[in-house]
DRENZADO-668235 format. One line per 10 residues: number of its first residue (from 1); their letters; for each residue x, y, z of C-alpha. Coordinates in steps of 0.05 Angstrom, whole numbers. Layout:
<pts>
NUM	A	X/Y/Z  ...
</pts>
This chain:
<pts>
1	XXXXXXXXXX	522/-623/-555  539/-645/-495  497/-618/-432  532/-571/-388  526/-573/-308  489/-525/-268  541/-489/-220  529/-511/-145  515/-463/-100  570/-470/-43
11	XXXXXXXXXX	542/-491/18  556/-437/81  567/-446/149  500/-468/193  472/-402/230  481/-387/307  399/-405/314  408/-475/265  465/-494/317  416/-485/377
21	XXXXXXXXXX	380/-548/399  303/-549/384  276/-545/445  321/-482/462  290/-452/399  218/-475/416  220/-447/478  253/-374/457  190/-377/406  142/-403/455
31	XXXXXXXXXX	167/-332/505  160/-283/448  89/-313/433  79/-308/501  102/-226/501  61/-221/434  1/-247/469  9/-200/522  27/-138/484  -38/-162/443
41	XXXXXXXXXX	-78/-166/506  -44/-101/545  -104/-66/553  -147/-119/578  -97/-143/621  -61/-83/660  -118/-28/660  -156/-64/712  -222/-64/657  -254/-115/621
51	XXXXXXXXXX	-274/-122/548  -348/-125/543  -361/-109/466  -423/-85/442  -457/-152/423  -446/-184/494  -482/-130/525  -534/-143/481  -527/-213/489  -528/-212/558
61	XXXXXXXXXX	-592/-181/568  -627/-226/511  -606/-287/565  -623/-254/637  -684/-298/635  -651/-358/627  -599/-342/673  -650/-331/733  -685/-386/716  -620/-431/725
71	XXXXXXXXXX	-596/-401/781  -671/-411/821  -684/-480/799  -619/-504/779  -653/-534/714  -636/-509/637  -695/-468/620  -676/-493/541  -726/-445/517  -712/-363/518
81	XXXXXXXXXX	-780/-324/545  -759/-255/552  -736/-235/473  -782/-251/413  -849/-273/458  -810/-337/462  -756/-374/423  -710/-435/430  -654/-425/483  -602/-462/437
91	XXXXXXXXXX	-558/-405/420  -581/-357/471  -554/-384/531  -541/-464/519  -533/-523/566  -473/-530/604  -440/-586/555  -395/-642/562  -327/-630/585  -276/-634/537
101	XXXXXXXXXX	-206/-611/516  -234/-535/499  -242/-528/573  -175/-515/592  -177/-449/553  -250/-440/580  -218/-438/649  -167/-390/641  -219/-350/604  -246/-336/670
111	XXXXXXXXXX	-189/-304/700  -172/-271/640  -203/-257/573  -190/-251/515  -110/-270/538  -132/-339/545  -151/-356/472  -98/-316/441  -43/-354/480  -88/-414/454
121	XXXXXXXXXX	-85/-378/382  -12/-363/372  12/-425/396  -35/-464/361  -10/-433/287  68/-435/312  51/-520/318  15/-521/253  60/-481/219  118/-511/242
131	XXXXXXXXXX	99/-585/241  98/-563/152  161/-535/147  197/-546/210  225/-476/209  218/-450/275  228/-374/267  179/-379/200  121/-409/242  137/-356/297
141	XXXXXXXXXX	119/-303/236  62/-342/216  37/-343/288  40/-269/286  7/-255/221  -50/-295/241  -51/-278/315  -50/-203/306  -90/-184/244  -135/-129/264
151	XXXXXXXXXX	-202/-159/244  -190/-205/320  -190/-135/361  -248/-108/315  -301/-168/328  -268/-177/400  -287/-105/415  -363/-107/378  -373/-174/422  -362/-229/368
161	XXXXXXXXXX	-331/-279/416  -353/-345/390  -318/-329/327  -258/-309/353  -259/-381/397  -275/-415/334  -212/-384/300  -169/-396/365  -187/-465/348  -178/-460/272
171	XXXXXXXXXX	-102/-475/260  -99/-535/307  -167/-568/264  -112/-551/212  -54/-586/245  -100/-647/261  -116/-655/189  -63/-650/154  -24/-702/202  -85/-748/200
181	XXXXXXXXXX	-60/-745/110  9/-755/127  13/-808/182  -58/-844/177  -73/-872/236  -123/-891/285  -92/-845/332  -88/-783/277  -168/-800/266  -179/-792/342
191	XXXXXXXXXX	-143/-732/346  -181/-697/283  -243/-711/322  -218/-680/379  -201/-618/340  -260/-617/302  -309/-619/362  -262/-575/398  -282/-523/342  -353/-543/329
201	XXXXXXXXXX	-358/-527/404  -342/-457/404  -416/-446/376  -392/-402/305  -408/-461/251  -393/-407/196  -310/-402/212  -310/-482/224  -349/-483/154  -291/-441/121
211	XXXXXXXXXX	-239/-469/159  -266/-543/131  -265/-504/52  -185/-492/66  -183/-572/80  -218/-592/25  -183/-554/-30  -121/-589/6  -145/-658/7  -171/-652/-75
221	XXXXXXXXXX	-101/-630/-96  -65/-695/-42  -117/-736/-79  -103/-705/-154  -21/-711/-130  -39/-789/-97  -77/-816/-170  -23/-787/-213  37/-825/-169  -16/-877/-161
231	XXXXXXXXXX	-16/-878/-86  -85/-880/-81  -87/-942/-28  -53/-892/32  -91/-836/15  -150/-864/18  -137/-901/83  -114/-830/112  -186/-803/82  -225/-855/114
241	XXXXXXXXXX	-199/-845/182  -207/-769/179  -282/-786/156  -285/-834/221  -266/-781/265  -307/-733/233  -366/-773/251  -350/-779/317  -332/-710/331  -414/-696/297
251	XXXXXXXXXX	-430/-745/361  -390/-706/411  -423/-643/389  -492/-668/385  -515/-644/445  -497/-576/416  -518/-589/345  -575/-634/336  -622/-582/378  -600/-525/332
261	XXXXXXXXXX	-603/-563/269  -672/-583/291  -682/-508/310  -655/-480/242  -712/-514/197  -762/-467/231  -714/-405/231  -700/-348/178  -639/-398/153  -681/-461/134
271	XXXXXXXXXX	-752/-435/129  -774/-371/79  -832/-319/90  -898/-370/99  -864/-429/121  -832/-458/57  -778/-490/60  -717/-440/43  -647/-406/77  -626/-338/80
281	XXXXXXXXXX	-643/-300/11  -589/-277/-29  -597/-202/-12  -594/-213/59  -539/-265/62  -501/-218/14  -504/-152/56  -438/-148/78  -396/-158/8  -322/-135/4
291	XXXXXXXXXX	-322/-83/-57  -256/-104/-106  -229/-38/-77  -227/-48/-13  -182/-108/-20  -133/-50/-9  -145/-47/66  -103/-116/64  -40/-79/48  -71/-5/69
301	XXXXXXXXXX	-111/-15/127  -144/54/117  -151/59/54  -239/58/60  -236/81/129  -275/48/193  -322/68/240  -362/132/225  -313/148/171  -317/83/132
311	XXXXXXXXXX	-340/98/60  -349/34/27  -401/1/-2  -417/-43/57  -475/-17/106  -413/-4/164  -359/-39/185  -311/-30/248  -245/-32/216  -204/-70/162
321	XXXXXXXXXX	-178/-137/146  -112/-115/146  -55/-166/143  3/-115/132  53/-110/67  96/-160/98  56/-220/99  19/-199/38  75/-209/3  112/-254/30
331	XXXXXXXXXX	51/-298/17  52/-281/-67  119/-296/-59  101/-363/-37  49/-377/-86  96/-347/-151  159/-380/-140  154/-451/-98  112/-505/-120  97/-555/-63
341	XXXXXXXXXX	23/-582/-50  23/-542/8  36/-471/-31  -14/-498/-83  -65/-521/-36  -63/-457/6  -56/-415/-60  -114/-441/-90  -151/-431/-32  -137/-369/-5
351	XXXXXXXXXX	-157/-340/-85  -217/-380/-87  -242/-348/-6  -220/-271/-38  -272/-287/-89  -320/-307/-45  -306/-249/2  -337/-207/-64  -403/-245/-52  -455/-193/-101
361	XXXXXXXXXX	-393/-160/-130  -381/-227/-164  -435/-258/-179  -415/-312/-229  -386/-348/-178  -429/-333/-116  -486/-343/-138  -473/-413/-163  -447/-430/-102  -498/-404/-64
371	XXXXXXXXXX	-548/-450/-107  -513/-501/-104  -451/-518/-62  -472/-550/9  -491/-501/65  -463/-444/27  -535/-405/30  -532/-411/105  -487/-355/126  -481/-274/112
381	XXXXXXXXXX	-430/-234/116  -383/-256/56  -332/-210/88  -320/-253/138  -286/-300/88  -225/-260/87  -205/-280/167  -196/-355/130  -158/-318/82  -113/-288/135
391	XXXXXXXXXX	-102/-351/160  -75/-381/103  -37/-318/80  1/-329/153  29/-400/131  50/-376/61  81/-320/82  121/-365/128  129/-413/73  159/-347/39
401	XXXXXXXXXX	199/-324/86  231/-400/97  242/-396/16  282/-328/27  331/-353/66  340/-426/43  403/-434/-1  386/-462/-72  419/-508/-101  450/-469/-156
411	XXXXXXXXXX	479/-401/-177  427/-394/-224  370/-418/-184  387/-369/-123  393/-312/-175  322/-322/-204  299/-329/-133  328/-264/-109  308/-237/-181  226/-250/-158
421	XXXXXXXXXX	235/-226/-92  268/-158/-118  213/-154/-170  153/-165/-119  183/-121/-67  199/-68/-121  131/-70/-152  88/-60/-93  143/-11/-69  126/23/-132
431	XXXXXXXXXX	55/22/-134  45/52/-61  104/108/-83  47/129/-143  -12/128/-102  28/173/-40  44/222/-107  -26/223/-135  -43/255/-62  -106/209/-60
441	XXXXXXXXXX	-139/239/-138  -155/167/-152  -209/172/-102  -269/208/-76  -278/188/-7  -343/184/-11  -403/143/0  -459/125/-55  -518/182/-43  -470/210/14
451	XXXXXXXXXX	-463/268/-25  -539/282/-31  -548/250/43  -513/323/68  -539/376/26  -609/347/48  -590/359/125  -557/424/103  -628/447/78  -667/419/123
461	XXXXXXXXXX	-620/448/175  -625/513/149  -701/506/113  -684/521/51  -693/490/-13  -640/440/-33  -622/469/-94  -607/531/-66  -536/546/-85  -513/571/-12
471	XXXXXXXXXX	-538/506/10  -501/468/-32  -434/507/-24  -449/501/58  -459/422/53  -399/416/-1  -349/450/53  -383/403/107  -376/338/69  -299/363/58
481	XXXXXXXXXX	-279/380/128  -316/339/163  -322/271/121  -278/269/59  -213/302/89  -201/266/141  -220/208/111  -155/227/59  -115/243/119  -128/172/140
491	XXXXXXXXXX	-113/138/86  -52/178/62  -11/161/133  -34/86/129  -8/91/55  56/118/82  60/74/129  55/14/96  110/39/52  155/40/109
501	XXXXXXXXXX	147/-29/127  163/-48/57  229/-6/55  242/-29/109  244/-104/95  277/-84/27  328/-56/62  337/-127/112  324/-161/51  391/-128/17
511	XXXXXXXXXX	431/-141/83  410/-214/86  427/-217/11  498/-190/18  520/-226/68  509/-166/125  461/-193/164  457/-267/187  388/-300/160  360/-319/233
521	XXXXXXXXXX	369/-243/243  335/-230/181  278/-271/207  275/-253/274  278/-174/252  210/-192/210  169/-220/255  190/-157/305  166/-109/238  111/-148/241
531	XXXXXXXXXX	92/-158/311  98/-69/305  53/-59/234  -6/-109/262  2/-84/338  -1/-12/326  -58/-13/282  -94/-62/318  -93/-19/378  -134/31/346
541	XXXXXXXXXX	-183/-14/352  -171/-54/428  -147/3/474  -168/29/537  -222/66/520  -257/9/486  -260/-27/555  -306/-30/613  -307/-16/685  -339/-81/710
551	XXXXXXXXXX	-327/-144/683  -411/-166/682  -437/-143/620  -509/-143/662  -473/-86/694  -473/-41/621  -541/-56/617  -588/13/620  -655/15/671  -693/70/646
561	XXXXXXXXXX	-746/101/689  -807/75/641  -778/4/654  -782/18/732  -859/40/719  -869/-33/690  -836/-79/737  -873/-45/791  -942/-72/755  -974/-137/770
571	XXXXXXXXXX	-978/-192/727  -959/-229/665  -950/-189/601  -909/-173/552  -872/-101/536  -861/-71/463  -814/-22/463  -799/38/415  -737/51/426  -712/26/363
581	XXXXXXXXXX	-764/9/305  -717/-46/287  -746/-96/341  -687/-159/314  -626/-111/349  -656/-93/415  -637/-129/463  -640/-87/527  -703/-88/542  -710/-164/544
591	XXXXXXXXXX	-676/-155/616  -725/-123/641  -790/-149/609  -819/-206/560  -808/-167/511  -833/-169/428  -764/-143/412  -692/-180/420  -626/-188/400  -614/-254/360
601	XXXXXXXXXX	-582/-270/283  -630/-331/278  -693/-323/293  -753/-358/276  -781/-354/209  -855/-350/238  -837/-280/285  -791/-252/236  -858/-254/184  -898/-219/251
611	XXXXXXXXXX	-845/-168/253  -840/-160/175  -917/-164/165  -961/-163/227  -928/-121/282  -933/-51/244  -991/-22/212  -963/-9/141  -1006/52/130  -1003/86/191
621	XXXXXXXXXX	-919/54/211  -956/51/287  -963/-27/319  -1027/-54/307  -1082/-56/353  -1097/-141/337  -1017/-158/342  -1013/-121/415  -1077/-150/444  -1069/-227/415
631	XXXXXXXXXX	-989/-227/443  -1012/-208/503  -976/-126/493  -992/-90/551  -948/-41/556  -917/2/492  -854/51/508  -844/105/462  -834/185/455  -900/193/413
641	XXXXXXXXXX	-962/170/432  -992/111/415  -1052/85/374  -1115/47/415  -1073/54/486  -1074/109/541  -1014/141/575  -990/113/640  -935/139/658  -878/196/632
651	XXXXXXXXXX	-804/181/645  -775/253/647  -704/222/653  -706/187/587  -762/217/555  -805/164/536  -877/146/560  -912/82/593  -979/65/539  -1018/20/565
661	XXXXXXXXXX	-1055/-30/524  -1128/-27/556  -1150/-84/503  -1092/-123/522  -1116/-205/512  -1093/-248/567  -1038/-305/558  -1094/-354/549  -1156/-350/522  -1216/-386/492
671	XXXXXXXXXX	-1247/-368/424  -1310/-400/401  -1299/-382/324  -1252/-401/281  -1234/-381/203  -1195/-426/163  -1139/-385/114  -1084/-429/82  -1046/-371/48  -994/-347/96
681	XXXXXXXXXX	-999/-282/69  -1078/-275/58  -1065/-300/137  -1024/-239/164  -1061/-187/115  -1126/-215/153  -1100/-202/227  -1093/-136/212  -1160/-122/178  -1208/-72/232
691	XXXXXXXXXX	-1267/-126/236  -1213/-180/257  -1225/-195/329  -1161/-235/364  -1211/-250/424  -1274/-272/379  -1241/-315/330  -1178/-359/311  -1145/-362/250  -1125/-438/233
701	XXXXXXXXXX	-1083/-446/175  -1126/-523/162  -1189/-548/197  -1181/-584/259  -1227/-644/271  -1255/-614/343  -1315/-576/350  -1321/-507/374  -1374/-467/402  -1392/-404/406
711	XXXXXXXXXX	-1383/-359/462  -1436/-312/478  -1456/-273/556  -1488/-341/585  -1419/-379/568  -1371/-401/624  -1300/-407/601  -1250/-396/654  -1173/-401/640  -1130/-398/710
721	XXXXXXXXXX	-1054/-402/696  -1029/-451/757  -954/-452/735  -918/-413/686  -838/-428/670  -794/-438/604  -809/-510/601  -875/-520/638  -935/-479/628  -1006/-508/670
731	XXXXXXXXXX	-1077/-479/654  -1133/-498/691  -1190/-484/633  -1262/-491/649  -1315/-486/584  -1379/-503/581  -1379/-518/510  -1318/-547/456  -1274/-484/445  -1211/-461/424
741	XXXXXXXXXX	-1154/-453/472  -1112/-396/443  -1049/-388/478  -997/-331/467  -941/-368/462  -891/-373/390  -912/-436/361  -851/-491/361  -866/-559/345  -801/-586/352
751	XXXXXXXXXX	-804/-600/426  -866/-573/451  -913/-622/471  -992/-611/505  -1038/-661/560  -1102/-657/575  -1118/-685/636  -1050/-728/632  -1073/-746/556  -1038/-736/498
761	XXXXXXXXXX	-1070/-670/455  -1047/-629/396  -1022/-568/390  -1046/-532/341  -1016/-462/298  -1067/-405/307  -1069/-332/285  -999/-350/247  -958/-352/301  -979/-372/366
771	XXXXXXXXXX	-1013/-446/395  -1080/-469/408  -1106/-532/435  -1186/-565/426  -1212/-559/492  -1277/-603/509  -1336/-583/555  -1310/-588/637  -1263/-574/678  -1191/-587/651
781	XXXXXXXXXX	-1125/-584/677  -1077/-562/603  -992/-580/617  -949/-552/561  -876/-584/561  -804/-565/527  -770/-629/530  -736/-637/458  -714/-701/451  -655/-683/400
791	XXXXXXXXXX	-634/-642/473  -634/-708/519  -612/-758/469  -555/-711/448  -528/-706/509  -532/-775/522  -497/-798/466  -437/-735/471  -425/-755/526  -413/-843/510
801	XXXXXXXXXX	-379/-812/451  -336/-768/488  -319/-814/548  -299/-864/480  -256/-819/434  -219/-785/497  -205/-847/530  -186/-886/469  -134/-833/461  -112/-829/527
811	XXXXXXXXXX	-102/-904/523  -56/-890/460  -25/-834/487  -7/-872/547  31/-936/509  64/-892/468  95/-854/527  109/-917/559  140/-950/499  178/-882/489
821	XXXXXX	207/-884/562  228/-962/542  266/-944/476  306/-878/514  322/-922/575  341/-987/531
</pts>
């Protein structure tokens, strides 16, 4: 039987746009992402306030020590006094780093933020995306999918602006890689280090980390694709120059990087409770799971609410990951119909990252991978996952939307095409039209316990019992009105409105389809539906009201009377506040005061076990007398008095009183006794035992070979504090006996070194979490110094391996413009 022919498709005329010469069309592209970005960026830009979110504020108050210190001495103080007694400056406030490329965006940020990365952004995906399919109007979509998803205003509002750096810088560590596969080269492995350290820079390792996961899913299936068409010589010559510049992009960033990796085996991500070795438990790292129902909010962006009237099973949330119908799918029609590596590689990748986004909710996979897959018990917040997500949803749907309007090659093949896009589009179409006429019954709007949460405060508002019937009628109509309605309100417009957006692109779709409307049209009329669904509801979440007056965040920072009592007091102490009985999210005081409290995601694993088990007397939920007086507490602000203090001072503006700490230890002190505990536990149940005396006796966690004495009323021990910074602390001791030098300061070994006299000395860990040195019988002068060598020698060597990469590629750069300007004028 003979085989029969497949009937060509014929071949139209070329489109208006395909006539136009590229760099017309790149530049009409390059003006709409230019609008985009300032449409994005409208309030920031044209209400004469800034965007200081939540977290900078925080932030900036966590840092004010370090920033005095370098504007009097004009030295990096490296180590953070004011928040947590004392902790590594790393990711406080770092050094000012080697210049490189991700200083051009830096500069503008300066004049205006966040315009300067979004430019950065949008740009940065139209490349990448384009430099795949070479579709211009595609990549423009794809720039706007991924440039205006509304999880960038939610974390740029709450203050999250390293991560929204680190995913400006995203799609070009994209671009970089996938040219370094396709045109290996020791110019595409300088570039890919450029990139990489470009996003390493931004300080958010997490979205670099998931970012790197999209790569690697690509480069398996290139290397499954390269052994089966045994092309395995190229592709590993393309993989061995992306692993060159990898390593030297790890040596650009080490100045960044080595001090914080150093720093991160002694915080709450590399050490567990009692110093074992460890990372973030799975509880804590899991926190912030998507539910499987609230993958919803990426085609209904209310659908679980946001804000105060979020209802899902996460502790809160600011808003959605919404990425709107039309990129959603778009991007399954990529992954259904068209079977390139890139739709594969991206496909594969984008399901595996919505798994991982599920974190506890799917725990067959997570927690494998969180055993065992490299770094992957280092971060929280498996949400966060779905940003990558977003990212690669932009390029399929563009791969999509390319697909749509390419001609096949046959009757038959455009048919089934058109057949798939019908059937997606219908579907969905479908499925919202059921949900708008069940009026919402499929769901209850309601938080776990919510329910219970309400008629409690009903009863206690009333003081009644809480089975009383009229209290549970009252709290029934309060949860409805106030809570559950408008959540349902909410989330029946977004459901209408993302039904919109799909009728209308059916309807273009049609057009397009018969002939009525020109496919560049089609396109262009998409990305404008687009620009519209992600704009208007990311504006909810970056308007006006959102912004502040003054561009300084110092300036959003509160001085309460109490802290005006303190700074008027003489000398050196620290300040607990009581603000807030969570001490790890309080950052404002730390402006003000050395403070117990702070505002930092990685702390160190030593004070996060004092705030978990020393701080607070677990019977009585009141500090404890020994924590106060051996870290040097000497003032306590709070509302309710205070155990073992007197009252100093009432703030009738804020309400809360000066305690002062009459027991209060000084900075340094000698013991003569010590007690050797090698349980970490037994150690900080001890502290807080009544016949524990901080100013008696030292708790060593192993015996130390020096002697020490006791101390009784014919002693002499003297400890005068001659100089007293971030990195240099001076005693002058005097002891007329061996003793114990216990010094209030957070214990650090890495970087921390002690003389005696200009002679080496240890330092040892006492009481759990603070230093001691041996001091011998005389008159001693004691220097403490923060000079981490990972710091010097990893500036020293980003800053050969900068000056190499950048001028290497400068040096390329420079004869292949020259031998370009040779070939155009031959």
């Amino acid at each position: 039987m003979a085989r029969l022919k497949a009937t060509r498709y014929p071949q139209g005329p070329r489109s208006w746009w395909a006539m136009q010469p590229p760099l017309f069309q790149h530049t009409v592209c390059a003006v709409v992402l230019l609008i985009v970005a300032m449409y994005f960026c409208w309030p920031t830009l044209f209400s004469g306030k800034s965007l200081v979110g939540g977290d900078i504020v925080q932030w900036r108050a966590a840092a004010q020590s370090m920033f005095e210190y370098r504007q009097e001495t004009g030295e990096e103080p490296l180590w953070a006094a004011n928040l947590f007694a004392g902790m590594p400056g790393y990711n406080v406030s770092p050094p000012a780093l080697v210049p490189q490329i991700d200083e051009i965006p830096r500069a503008i940020r300066r004049i205006s933020w966040p315009f300067s990365h979004v430019i950065f952004m949008l740009m940065g995906t139209y490349i990448f995306v384009w430099y795949l399919l070479r579709d211009t109007l595609s990549s423009l979509l794809a720039a706007c999918v991924y440039g205006m998803t509304t999880y960038l205003p939610v974390i740029l509002v709450a203050g999250h602006n390293t991560k929204f750096v680190a995913l400006a810088f995203a799609p070009w560590l994209l671009l970089a890689f996938i040219h370094g596969m396709r045109k290996p080269s020791l110019m595409a492995g300088l570039l890919f280090a450029v990139a990489l350290a470009a996003n390493l820079r931004a300080g958010h390792v997490q979205i670099t980390y998931y970012v790197t996961f999209i790569a690697l899913v690509w480069w398996i299936v290139l290397a499954i694709e390269a052994w089966r068409q045994k092309k395995l010589p190229p592709f590993l010559k393309s993989t061995g120059l992306l692993a060159m510049g990898s390593v030297l992009a790890l040596l650009m960033v080490a100045e960044y990087y080595w001090p914080t990796i150093e720093y991160k085996e002694y915080s709450i991500r590399g050490m567990s409770s009692g110093g074992e070795a460890g990372g973030l438990t799975w509880d804590y790292a899991m926190r912030w799971s998507q539910s499987p129902g609230e993958l919803l909010t990426l085609l209904v962006a209310d659908a679980y609410g946001g804000g105060a009237y979020y209802w899902g099973s996460k502790p809160f949330t600011g808003g959605p990951h919404y990425a709107g119908s039309i990129a959603l799918l778009l991007g399954i029609l990529a992954v259904w119909r068209i079977r390139s590596r890139l739709a594969i590689s991206l496909g594969i990748a984008g399901g595996l990252m919505i798994l991982f986004s599920l974190g506890h909710h799917f725990g067959v996979l997570n927690r494998a991978m969180f055993n065992y897959f490299p770094l992957y018990d280092a971060f929280r917040v498996p949400e966060t996952w779905l940003i990558a997500v977003v990212l690669v949803l932009a390029v399929l749907s563009a791969l999509g939307l390319s697909y749509i309007v390419r001609r096949e090659v046959s009757v038959a093949a455009e048919r089934t095409k058109w057949n798939a896009i019908y059937i997606i589009f219908g579907v969905t179409g479908g499925v919202l039209m059921l949900l708008l006429a069940t009026g919402g019954s499929l769901f209850d709007f309601q938080r776990e316990g919510e329910r219970q949460q309400v008629i409690t405060y009903v009863a206690q508002s009333a003081q009644r019992s809480p089975t009383d019937p009229q209290v549970v009628a009252a709290a029934e109509q309060l949860l409805s009105e106030q809570l559950v309605g408008p959540r349902k309100d909410a989330f029946m417009a977004d459901l209408r409105r993302s039904l919109l957006f799909v009728v209308l692109t059916s309807i273009a779709l049609v057009a397009v389809r018969r002939g009525k409307l020109s496919s560049w049209v089609f396109q262009g009329l998409l990305v404008l539906l687009v620009v519209l669904d992600l704009g208007g509801v990311g504006r909810r979440y970056l308007d006006t009201e959102q912004l502040s007056v003054s561009k300084n965040p110092a300036q959003s920072i509160t001085t309460l009377d109490v802290d005006e009592y303190v700074l008027e007091q003489e000398g050196q102490f620290r300040v607990l506040s009581l603000e807030s009985l969570d001490q790890t999210g309080l950052g404002r005081p730390s402006f003000h005061h050395e403070s117990l409290g702070g505002y930092s995601a990685v702390k160190l694993r030593l004070y996060q076990d004092f705030l978990d088990n020393i701080l607070m007397d677990p019977n009585t939920s009141t500090p404890n007398e020994n924590a106060l007086d051996m870290m040097n507490v000497r003032y306590i602000l709070s509302q309710a008095p205070v155990s073992g203090t007197s009252s100093a001072y009432y703030g009738s503006e804020s309400g809360f009183s000066v305690y002062e700490n009459l027991d209060v230890l000084p900075r340094a002190y000698l013991v003569g006794q010590t007690e050797i505990i090698e349980d970490p536990s037994e150690t900080m149940y001890r502290i807080q035992e009544l016949d524990f005396d901080p100013a008696v006796t030292a708790i060593l966690p192993a015996p130390i070979e020096e002697a020490v004495t006791p101390i009784d009323s014919s002693s002499t021990v003297i400890v005068n504090t001659l100089n007293h910074g971030p990195r240099r602390i001076t005693y002058e001791v005097e002891t007329d006996a061996p003793r114990l030098l216990v010094i209030s300061e957070v214990y650090y070994p890495a970087g921390w070194t002690a003389t005696l006299n200009g002679e080496s000395v240890p330092i040892h860990r006492a009481n759990y979490l603070l230093r001691a040195v041996a001091i011998p019988a005389g008159i001693h002068t004691l220097e403490m110094s923060f000079d981490p060598a990972s710091q010097i020698w990893g500036k020293r060597i980003s800053m050969i391996s900068t000056i190499f990469v950048y001028g290497l590629t400068l040096i390329f750069l420079g004869f292949g413009g020259y031998g370009y300007f040779r070939r155009t004028r031959g």
